[in-house]
N, C-alpha and C positions, 0 to 999 in steps of 0.2 A: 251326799246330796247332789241332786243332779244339777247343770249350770244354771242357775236362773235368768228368764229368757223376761225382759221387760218392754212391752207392749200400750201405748198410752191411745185412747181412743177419747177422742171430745162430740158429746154429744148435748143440745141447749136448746128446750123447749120453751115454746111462747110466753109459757106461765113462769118464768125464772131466768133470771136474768141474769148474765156472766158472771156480774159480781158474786152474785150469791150461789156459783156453784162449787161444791166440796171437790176435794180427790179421794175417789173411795180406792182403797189400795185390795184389790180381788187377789185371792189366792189361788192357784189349780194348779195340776199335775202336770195336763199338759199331755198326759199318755194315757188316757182313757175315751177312746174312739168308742162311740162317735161324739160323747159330749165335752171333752178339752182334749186340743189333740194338737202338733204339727205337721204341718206340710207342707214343703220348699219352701219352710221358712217362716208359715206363715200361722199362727196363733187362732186356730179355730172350733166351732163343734156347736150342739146347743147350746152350752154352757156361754158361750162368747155372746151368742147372738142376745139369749135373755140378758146378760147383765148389759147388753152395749142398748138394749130397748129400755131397761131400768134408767138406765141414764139418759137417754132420751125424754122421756118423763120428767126426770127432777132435775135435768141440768146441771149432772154432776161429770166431773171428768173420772175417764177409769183408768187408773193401771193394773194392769194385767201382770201378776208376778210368779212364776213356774217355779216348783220345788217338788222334791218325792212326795208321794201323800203322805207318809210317814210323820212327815216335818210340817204340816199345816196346821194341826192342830196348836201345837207348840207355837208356830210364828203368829196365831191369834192370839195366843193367851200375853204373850210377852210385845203385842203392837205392830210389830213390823209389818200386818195385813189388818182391815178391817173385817174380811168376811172369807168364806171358801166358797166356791162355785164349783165343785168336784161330785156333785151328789151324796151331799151329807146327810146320814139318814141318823133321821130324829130318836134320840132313844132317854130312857128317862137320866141317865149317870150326865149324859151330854145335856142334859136340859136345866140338872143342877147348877153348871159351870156358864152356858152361854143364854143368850136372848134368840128364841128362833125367829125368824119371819113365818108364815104361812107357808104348807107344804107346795110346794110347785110341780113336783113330779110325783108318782103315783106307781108303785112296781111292787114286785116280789123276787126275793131270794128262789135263785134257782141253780141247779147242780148238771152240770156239764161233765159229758166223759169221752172218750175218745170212740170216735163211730163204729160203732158193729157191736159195742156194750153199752147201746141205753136201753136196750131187751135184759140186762142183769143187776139193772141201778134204776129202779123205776120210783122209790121211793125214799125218802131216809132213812126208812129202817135198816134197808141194801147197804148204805153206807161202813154199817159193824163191819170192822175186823178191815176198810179199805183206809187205805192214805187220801187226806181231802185235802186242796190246797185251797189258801184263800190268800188276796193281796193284805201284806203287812199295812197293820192301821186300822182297816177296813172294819166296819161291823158283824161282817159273815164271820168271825170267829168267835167272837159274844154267841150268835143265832147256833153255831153247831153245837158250842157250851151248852147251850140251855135246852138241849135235845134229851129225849129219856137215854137214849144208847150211846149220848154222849163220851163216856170212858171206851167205847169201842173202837173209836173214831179216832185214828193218827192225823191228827189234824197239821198242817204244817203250812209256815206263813212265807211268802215272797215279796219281794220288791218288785220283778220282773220276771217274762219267761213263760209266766203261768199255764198259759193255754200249749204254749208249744212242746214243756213237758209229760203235759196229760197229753197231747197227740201223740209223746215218744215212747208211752209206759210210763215215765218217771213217779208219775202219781196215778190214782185211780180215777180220780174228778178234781176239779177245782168248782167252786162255788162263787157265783157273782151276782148280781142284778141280772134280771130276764132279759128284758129288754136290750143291754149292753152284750150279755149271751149272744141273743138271737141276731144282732147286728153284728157281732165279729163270726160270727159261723159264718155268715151271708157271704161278707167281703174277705174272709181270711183262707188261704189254700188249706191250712191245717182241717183234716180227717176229726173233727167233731159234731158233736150230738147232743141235744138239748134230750134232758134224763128224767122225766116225769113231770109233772106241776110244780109250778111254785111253792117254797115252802111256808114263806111269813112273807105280809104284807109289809114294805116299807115305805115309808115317807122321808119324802130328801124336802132340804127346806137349808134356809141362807144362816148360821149361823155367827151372834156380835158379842161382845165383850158384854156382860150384866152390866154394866154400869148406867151411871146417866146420858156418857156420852154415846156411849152402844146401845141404850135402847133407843134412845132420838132417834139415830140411825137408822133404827129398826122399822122403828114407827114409818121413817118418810119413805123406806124401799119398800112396804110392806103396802103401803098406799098404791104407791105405784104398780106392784104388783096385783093387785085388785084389779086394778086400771086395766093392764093391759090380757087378764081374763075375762074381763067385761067384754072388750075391746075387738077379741078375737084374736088381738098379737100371737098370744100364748100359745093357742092350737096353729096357727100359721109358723112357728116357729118348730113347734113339736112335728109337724106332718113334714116338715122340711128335709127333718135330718132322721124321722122313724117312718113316715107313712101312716101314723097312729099318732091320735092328742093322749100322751099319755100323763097330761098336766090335770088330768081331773079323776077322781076316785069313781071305780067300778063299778 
């Protein structure tokens, strides 16, 4: 687990009053540029900005708590966070276990290869018989599971590295959200390629403990989030860090 980096940010709207604001304990990675990320120190991405506007709104304080995505899930189920801010995408096995908020972001699964082969991976089908990598945790290896040519597909999970060993050969693709794709090609020197359309539509959204005390929770950041797509927040937060409101469906 990587070191947990603790971050507390106070923010107290008009409508709510010191006394009555909560600590909501946010969980991220921390290493998923552009939405949680560091630099020189410092705890940022969209993922900071939306929840630091959440709390703006209900006048809660945040801490901000950094661990491998691996390990979030787990530190929800067992307390130690109330929520994840990492782009958790909604799926039905995950919907058993938490209370979602409403989806905030709006993407699709897409398959990255190393530049000069997205002319030979243009589709999933392409994928039979290549090595895929996806980040450990993540949903993209549910999504390559549930594909027809699924058994073709050496599928293989990392912590880290990902992009830089499909630049090397090490793998054939790695598979991530588009969006986060299309933002690390942008700013990263590695020799990649965005390799045909997206495959499946995903929805990221705040996921809380089922209980009484996690739905409340749910219920008042959910409000709030309402609030600030109404508001415009939302897309001024999204055009910030993509250039594109990618907080609303296609």
């Amino acid at each position: 687990m990587k070191k947990s980096l603790a971050i507390t940010a106070f923010a107290l709207s008009a409508s709510f009053g010191a006394a009555q604001a909560d600590t909501l304990n946010v969980g991220m990675s921390g290493g998923y540029f552009p939405f949680t990320f560091v630099k020189l120190d410092v705890l940022q991405g969209f993922e900071v900005d939306f929840i630091n506007a959440i709390a703006a709104e209900t006048g809660d304080e945040v801490n901000f708590v950094t661990m491998s995505f691996s390990g979030l899930v787990g530190a929800l189920e067992t307390g130690r966070i109330d929520t994840i801010a990492n782009q958790l995408t909604i799926t039905p096995e995950r919907e058993t276990k938490f209370a979602f908020s409403q989806p905030y972001v709006f993407d699709g699964a897409q398959v990255v290869v190393k530049k000069g082969n997205e002319e030979t991976i243009t589709s999933v089908e392409d994928l039979s018989g290549k090595t895929v990598a996806v980040n450990l945790g993540s949903n993209f290896e549910q999504l390559l599971n549930e594909l027809p040519n699924a058994e073709e597909i050496d599928i293989r999970t990392y912590e880290s590295n990902i992009a830089q060993d499909t630049a090397l050969g090490r793998v054939d693709a790695f598979v991530m959200d588009r969006v986060s794709s299309a933002q690390l090609i942008a700013e990263s020197p590695l020799p990649l390629a965005l390799a045909g359309k997206p495959f499946s539509q995903i929805r990221n959204a705040l996921p809380f403990r089922n209980d009484e005390d996690g739905i409340a929770m749910r219920d008042r950041i959910d409000t709030a989030i309402t609030t600030l797509k109404e508001n415009g927040t939302m897309a001024e937060i999204s055009q910030k860090w993509f250039g594109a409101d990618i907080t609303v469906a296609e």
